[in-house]
N, C-alpha and C positions, 0 to 999 in steps of 0.2 A: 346409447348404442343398441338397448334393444328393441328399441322402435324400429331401427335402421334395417336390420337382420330382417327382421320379421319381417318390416315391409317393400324388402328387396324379395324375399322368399315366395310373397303373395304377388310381385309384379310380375317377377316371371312366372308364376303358372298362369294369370292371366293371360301374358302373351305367347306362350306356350298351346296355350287350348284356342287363342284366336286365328295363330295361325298356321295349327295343327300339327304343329313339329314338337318334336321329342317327347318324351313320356310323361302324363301328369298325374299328380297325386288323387288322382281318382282310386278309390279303394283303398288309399291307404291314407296314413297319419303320421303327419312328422313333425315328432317332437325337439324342442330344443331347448337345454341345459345352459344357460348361459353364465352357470356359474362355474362351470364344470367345461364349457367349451367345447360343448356334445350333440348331436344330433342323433336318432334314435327312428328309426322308420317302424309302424306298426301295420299290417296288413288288416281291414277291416270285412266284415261279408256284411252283406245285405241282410234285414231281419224281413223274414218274409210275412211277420205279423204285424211290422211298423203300419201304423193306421194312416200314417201320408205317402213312404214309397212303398208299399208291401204289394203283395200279389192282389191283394182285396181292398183297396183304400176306404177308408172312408170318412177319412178330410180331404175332400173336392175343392173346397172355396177358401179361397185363403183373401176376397175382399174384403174383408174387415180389415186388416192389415195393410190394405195399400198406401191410406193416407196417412200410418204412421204416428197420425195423435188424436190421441181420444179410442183406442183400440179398447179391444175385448181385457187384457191386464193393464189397465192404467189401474190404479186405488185410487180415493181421497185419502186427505192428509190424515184423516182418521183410522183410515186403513180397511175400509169397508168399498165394495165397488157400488152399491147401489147408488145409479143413476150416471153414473160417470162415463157409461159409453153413452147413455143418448143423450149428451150436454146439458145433463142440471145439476146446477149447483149442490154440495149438501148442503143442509143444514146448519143453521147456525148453534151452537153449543151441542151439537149430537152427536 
């Protein structure tokens, strides 16, 4: 059921912001209690020193991230990243 909620919640602000009617959760946050049967709106601000949306950015490039595998936080299974964004293998026993 709480699949359902939630992603009836995410459909309409979707369609909401496509096609530009009624209010969307921009700025704010809403929570919901599903044990409790609750929903709970929080209003958020902008941090104006955030390094992605702040008044000075400076995370510009978010391509590493497009293809989605092999990005900048993947680990090996050993739990070290060397080498694992630019596709080599680790080591064997290291």
């Amino acid at each position: 059921m709480l699949p359902g909620v939630v992603g009836t919640i995410q459909a309409t602000e979707a369609v909401k912001l496509l096609l530009g009617i009624g209010e969307p959760l921009i700025g704010r946050l809403l929570t919901y209690d599903a044990l409790g049967m609750r929903f709970r709106e929080v209003r958020l601000r902008r941090d104006p020193k955030c390094p992605l949306c702040g008044t000075s950015p400076t995370i510009t490039d978010l391509a590493i991230h497009r293809n989605g595998a092999g990005a900048a936080c993947e680990a090996s299974p050993d739990g070290h990243r060397e080498g694992v964004a630019a596709g080599v293998a680790p080591k064997a026993g290291g």
